[in-house]
C-alpha positions in Angstrom: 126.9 60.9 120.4 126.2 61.0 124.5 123.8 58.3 125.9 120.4 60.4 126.5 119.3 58.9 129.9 115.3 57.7 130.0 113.3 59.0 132.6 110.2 56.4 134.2 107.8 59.1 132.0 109.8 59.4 128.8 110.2 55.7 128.3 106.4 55.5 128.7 106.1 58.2 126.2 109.1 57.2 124.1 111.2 60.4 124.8 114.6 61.3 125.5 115.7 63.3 128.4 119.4 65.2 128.3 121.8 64.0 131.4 121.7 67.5 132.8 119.3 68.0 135.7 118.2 70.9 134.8 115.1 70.9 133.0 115.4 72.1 128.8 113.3 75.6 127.9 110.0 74.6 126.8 109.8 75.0 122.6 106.7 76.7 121.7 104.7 74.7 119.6 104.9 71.7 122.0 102.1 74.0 124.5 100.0 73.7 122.0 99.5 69.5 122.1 97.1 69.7 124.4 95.2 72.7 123.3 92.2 70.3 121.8 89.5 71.8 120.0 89.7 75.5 120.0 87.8 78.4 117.3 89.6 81.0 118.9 93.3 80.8 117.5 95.4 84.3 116.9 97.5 84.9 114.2 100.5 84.8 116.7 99.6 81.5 117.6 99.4 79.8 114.2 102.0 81.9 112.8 104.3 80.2 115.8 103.2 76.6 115.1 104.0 76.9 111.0 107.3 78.4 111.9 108.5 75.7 114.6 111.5 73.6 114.3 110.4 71.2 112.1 111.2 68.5 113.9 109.5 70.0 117.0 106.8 70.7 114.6 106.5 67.4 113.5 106.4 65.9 116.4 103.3 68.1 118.0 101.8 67.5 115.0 102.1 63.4 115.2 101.5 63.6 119.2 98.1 65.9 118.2 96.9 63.3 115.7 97.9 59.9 118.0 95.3 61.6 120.3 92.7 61.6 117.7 93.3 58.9 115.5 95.1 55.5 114.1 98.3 57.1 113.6 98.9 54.3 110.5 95.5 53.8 108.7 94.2 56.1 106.0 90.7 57.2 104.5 90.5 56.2 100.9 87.9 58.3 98.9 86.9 58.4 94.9 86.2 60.9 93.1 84.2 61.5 89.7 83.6 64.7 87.6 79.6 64.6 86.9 79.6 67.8 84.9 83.0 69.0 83.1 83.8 72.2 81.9 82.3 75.5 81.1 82.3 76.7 84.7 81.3 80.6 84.6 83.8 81.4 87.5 87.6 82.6 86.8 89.6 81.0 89.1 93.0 81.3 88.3 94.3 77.6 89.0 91.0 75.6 87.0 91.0 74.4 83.5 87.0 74.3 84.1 87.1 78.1 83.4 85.0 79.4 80.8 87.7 81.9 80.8 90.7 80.2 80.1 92.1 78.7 77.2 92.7 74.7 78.8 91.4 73.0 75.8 88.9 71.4 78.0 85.2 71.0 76.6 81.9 71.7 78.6 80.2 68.5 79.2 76.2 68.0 80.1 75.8 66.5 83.4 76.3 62.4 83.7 72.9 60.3 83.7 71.7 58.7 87.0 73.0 55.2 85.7 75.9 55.8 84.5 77.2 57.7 87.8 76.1 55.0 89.6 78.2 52.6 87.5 81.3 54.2 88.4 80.3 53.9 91.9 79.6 50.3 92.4 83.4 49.7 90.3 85.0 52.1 93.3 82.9 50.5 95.8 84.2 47.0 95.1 87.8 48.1 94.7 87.4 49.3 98.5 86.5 52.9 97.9 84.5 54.0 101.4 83.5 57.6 100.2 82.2 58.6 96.5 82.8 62.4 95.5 80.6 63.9 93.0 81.8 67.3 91.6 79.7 69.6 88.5 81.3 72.8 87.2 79.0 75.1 88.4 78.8 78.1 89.4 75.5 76.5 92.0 73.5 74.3 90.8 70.1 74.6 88.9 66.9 73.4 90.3 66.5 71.3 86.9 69.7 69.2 87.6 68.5 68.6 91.8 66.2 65.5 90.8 69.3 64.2 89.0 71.7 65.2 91.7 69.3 63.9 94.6 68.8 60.6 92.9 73.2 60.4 93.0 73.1 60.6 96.4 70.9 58.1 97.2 72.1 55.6 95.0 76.0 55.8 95.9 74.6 55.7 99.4 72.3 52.7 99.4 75.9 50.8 97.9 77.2 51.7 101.5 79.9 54.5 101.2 79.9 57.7 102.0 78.6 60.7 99.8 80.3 64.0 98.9 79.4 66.4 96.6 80.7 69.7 95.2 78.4 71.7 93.3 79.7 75.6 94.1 77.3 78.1 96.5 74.7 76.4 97.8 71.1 78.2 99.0 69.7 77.1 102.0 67.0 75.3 100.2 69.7 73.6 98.0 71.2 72.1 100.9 68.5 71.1 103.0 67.4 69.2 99.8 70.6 67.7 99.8 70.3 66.6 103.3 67.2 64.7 103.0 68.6 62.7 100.2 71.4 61.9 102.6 74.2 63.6 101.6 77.1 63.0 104.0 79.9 65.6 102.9 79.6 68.9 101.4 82.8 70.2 99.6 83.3 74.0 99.2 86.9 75.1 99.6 87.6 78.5 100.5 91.0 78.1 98.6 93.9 80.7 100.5 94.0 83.3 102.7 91.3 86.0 102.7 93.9 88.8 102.0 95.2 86.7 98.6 92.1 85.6 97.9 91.1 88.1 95.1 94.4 87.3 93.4 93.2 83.8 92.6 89.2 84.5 91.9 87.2 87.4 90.9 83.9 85.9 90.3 83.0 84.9 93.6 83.5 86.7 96.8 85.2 84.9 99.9 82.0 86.2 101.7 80.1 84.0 99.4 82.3 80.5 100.4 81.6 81.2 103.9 77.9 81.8 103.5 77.6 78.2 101.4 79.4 76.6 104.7 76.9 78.2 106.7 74.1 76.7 104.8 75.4 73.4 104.6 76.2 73.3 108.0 72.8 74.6 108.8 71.2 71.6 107.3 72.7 69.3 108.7 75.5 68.2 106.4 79.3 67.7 107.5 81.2 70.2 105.7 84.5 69.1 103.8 86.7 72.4 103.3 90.2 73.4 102.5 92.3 74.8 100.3 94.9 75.0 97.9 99.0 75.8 98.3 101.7 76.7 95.6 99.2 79.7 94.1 102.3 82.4 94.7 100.9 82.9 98.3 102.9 83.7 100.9 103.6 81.6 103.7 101.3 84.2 105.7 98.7 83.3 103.1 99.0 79.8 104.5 98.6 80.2 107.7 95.7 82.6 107.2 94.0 80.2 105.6 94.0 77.7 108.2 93.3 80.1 110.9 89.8 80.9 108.9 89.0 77.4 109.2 90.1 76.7 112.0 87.5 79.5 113.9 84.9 78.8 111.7 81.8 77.7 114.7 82.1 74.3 113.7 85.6 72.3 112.1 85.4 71.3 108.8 85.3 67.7 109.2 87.2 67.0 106.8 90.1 69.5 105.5 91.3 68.5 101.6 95.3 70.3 101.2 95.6 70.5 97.6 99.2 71.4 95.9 98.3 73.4 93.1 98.4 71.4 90.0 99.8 74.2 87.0 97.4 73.1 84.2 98.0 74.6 80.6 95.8 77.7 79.4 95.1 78.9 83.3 96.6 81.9 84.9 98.7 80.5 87.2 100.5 77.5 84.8 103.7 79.3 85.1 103.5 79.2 89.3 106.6 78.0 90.3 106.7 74.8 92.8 105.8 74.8 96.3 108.7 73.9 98.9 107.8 69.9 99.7 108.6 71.4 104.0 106.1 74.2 103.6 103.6 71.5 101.9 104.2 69.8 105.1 104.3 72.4 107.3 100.7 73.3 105.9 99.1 69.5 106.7 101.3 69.7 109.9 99.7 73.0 111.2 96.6 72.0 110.3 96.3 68.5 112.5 97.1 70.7 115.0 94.9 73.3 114.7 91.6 71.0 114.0 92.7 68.2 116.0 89.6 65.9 115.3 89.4 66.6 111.4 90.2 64.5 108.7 93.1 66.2 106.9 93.0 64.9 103.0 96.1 64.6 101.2 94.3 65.9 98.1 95.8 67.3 94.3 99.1 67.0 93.8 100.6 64.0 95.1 101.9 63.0 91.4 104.3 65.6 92.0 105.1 64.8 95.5 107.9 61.4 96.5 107.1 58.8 98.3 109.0 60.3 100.9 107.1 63.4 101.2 103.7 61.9 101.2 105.3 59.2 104.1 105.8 62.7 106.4 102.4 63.8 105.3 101.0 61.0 107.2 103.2 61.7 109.6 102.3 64.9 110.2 98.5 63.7 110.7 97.2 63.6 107.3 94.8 60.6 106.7 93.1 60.4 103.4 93.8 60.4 100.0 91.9 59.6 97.1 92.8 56.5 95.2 92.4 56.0 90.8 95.0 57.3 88.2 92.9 60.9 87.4 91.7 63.4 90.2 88.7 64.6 87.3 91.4 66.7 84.6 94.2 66.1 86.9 96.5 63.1 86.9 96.8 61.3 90.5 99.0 58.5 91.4 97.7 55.0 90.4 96.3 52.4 92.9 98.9 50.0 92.6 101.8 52.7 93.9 99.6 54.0 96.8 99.4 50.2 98.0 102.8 49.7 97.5 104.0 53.0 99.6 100.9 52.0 101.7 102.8 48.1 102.3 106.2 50.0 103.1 104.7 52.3 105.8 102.7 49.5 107.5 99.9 51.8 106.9 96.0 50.3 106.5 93.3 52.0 104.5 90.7 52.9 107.1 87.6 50.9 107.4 84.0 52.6 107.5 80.9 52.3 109.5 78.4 54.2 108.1 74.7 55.3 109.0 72.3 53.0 106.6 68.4 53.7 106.6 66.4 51.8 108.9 64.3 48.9 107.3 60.6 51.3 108.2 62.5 54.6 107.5 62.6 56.4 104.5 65.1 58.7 105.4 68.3 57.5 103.9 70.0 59.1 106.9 68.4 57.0 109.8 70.5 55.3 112.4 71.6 51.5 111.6 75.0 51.2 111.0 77.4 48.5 108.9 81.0 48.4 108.0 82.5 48.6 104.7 85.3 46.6 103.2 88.7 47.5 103.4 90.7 48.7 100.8 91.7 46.1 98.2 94.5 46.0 95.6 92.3 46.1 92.4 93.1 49.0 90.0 90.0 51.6 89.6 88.6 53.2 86.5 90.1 56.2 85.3 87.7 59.2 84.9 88.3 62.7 83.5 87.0 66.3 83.8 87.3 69.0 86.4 90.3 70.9 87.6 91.9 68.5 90.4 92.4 71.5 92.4 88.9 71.1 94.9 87.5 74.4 95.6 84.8 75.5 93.4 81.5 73.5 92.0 84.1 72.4 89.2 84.4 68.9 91.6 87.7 69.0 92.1 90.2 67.3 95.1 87.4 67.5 97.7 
């Protein structure tokens, strides 16, 4: 193979430049590096960055994210399913369904103590954010004391809170707010032209309304979706352009690979292609450059090599523990090891912590949170794994 001769610039930058003088066409997705934070994408524009070279792709997508954040240290959430089963919704992928035959019994929802036993274990195994999910449909205003008194306990441990309880009223979340809820999850799922393919029971209108609310009150929204449903790769890309024009970026954007579970309509889907998984978290990092893109179900079906160009293509979380609520997850111990052979670090937090005259658990006074250690954490069950609905799920 020909020497490629290093120009002053591309040795700063790492690149390679041909011998020839004259200068190589521009490739399309690479205009789009320095696009930053936009909300007013086209089709034609995201449609052009999924479709790139992947390679070129790649590379945008890892130049985007260097920008933005540590391109080797990864968010480590936990999650726990507070109330299991009997969810009144149909979505297609969730063994939470009331309508599908899983085999999954409805649960009440989890006392106070207990929820915040799980906690404290994930918090001293180096957890930094604690997800709460109830199969709902939204929750009722007999549950909120509960629900309030969650939040405010997993907070005062020091790590962040995330919740997913399905639609939300504006009440609901501003109630949430003042207990100090960091995260909201509510996933919009695919593509508003496949979404009524997947759900029935709840209208897209109705996700973007609970965003809307949450945002509203003050609480950082955690939104995504999930692949491998039967969409097309259209589907894809429409869902991220929703998201990514929303007024305001999800923070934090879970990609969940669809999980077939037993007993649901879409256990027969056939497997996603590992590039267009990758493709997905790619586009995505470029599209909301400042967001948090979660690795999120699926990873027990993905290799260690295809989570390792994941995080290459900018995503940064995952959640640690064997069991994403019904859905199995890799264990600690193999997310550390892959973690040890990437050089990667699990991210540290510094979170907001009520002032010692304030009772407002969201008051400004700030302390970091130890890293991610190598002890195993608890295995939990119920939900789907899949993240979308108030069923908990891969927030």
């Amino acid at each position: 193979m020909a020497r490629l001769d290093q120009t002053p610039a591309n040795q700063a930058e790492g690149l390679a430049t041909p011998p020839s003088a004259a200068a190589p066409a521009a490739l399309p997705v690479a205009g789009f590096i320095n696009a930053g934070v936009r909300h007013d994408w086209t089709r034609e524009e995201a449609q052009t960055i999924y479709d790139a070279p992947f390679n070129d792709l790649l590379f945008a997508a890892q130049s985007v994210h260097r920008r933005h954040f540590d391109p080797n240290q990864v968010e480590l959430a936990r999650l726990l399913s507070i109330k299991t089963g009997g969810c009144p919704e149909d979505c297609g992928y969730c063994s939470q369904s009331a309508h599908h035959e899983s085999g999954l019994k409805a649960s009440k929802l989890m006392e106070v103590e207990r929820v915040l036993a799980e906690a404290r274990k994930a918090r001293d195994a180096g957890a930094t954010r604690y997800c709460m999910g109830a199969a709902w449909r939204n929750p009722k205003t007999r549950d909120m004391d509960a629900v309030v008194a969650m939040v405010q306990g997993v907070r005062a441990m020091g790590m962040e809170t995330c919740m997913t309880l399905g639609m939300l009223t504006p009440d609901d979340a501003a109630r949430l707010a003042d207990a100090g809820l960091d995260y909201y999850n509510h996933n919009i799922d695919t593509s508003p032209a496949y979404y009524s393919k997947v759900i029935t029971t709840r209208a897209f209108s109705d996700r973007l309304q609970t965003l809307e609310n949450v945002r509203n009150a003050g609480i950082k929204v955690c939104c995504g979706g999930i692949v491998g449903m039967g969409e097309e790769a259209e589907d894809r890309v429409g869902m991220l352009l929703t998201l990514a024009n929303l007024p305001a970026h999800p923070e934090s954007v879970p990609v969940n690979m669809l999980i077939p579970i037993p007993g649901t309509p879409l256990e027969n889907a056939p497997p996603l292609d590992p590039i267009a998984f990758v493709r997905t978290v790619a586009t995505a990092r470029i599209m909301m450059p400042e967001s948090v893109v979660r690795l999120s179900a699926g990873r027990t079906a993905m290799s260690d090599e295809m989570q390792a160009l994941c995080f290459f293509a900018g995503a940064n979380s995952i959640f640690a523990g064997d069991t994403l609520l019904t859905a199995d997850n890799p264990e600690q111990d193999s997310d550390m090891a892959l973690f040890r052979r990437l050089g990667v670090r699990a991210a540290r937090l510094t979170l907001e912590e009520p002032a010692q005259d304030c009772d407002h658990h969201h008051a400004p006074a700030r302390r970091d949170v130890l890293d991610l250690g190598s002890a195993p954490l608890p295995a939990e069950s119920g939900g789907c794994g899949c993240g979308s609905c108030g069923c908990g799920a891969a927030a």
